[in-house]
C-alpha positions as CSV (number, residue, x, y, z in Angstrom):
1,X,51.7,-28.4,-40.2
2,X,54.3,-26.4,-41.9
3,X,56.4,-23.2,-40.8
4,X,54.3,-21.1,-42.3
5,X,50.8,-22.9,-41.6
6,X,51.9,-22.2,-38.0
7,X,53.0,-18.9,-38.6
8,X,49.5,-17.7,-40.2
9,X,47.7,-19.5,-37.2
10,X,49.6,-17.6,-34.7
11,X,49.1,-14.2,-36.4
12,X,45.9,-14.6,-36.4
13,X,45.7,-15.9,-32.7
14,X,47.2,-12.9,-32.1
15,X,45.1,-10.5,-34.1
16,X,41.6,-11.7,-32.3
17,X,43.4,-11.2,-29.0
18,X,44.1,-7.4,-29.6
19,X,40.2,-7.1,-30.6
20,X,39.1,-8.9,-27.7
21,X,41.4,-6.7,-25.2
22,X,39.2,-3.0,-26.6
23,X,37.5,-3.5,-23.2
24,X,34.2,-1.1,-22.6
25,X,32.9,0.5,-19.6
26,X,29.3,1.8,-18.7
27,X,29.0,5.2,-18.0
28,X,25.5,6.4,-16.7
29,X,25.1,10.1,-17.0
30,X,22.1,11.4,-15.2
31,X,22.2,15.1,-16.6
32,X,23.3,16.4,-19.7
33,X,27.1,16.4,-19.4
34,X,30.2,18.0,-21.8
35,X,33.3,16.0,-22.2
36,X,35.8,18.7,-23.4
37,X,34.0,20.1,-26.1
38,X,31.6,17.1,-26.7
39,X,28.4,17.7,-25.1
40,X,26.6,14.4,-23.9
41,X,22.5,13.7,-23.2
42,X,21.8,12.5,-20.4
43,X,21.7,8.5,-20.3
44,X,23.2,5.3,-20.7
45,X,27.1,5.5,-22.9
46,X,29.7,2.2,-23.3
47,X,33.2,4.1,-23.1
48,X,36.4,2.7,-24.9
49,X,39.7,4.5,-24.5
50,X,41.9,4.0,-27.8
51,X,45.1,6.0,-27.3
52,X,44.1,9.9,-26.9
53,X,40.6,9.6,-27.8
54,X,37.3,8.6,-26.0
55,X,34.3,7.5,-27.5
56,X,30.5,7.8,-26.0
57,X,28.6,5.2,-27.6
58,X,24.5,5.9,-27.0
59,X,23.4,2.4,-26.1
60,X,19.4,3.9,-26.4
61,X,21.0,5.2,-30.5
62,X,23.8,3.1,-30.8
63,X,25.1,6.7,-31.9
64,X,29.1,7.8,-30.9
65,X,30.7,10.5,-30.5
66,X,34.6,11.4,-29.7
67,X,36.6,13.3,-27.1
68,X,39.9,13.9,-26.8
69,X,41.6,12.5,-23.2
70,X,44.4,12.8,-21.0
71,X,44.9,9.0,-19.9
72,X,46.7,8.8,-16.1
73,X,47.1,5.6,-13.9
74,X,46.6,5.5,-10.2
75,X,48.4,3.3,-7.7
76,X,45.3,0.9,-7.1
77,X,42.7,-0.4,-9.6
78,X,39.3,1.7,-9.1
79,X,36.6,-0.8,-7.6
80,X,33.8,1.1,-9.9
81,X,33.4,3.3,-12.9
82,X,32.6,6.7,-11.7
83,X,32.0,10.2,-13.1
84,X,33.7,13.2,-11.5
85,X,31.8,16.4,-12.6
86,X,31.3,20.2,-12.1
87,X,28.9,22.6,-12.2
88,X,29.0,24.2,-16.4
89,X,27.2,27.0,-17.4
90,X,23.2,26.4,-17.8
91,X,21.7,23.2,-17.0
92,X,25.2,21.2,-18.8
93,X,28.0,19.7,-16.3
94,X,31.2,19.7,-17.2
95,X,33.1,15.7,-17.3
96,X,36.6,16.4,-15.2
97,X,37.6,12.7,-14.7
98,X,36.1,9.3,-15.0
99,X,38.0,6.5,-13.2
100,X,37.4,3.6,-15.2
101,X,36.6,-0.1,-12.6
102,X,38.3,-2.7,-12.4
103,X,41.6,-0.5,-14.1
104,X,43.8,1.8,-13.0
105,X,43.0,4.3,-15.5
106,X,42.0,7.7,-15.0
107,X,40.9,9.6,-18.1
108,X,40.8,13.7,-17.7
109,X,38.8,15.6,-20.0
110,X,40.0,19.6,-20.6
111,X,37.3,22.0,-21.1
């Protein structure tokens, strides 16, 4: 192979690597829930975190929507995926934080 066969090869290598790392998580909402300013129904979402942004893909719709995100770490990885909610106005909660398993991420969602 040449320089530049092994060059191409390696780039791409690389590229399929960086598509493969966009890891998901499942979210389970039980109630109707508003991440920032998105509002949520209530069901079953795959989450992936690009940079500053968050996006809720329905898995019942295959529909997605975007929030905007703080992304923190914590000290340990987070055994599970879980939800940290309060009480919004009506019958809506409000998303504070989810802690996304098996990472150390924390995403916080402003109201």
């Amino acid at each position: 192979m040449t320089a530049k066969s092994l060059l191409i090869v390696g780039a791409l290598g690389l590229a399929t690597m960086g598509i493969a790392s966009a890891k998901s998580y499942d979210v389970v909402l039980a109630s109707p829930a508003k991440a920032g300013t998105t509002e949520l129904k209530a069901g079953e979402y795959k989450l992936k975190v690009e940079g500053t942004q968050a996006t809720f893909t329905d898995v019942q719709t295959s529909k997605s929507v975007t929030a905007p995100v703080k992304v923190g770490s914590a000290p340990q990885k987070f055994a599970a995926t879980t939800v940290e909610t309060s009480a919004g106005g009506g019958d809506m909660d409000n998303i504070k934080a989810i802690d996304l398993g098996g990472s150390t991420m924390k995403l916080e969602f402003g109201q």
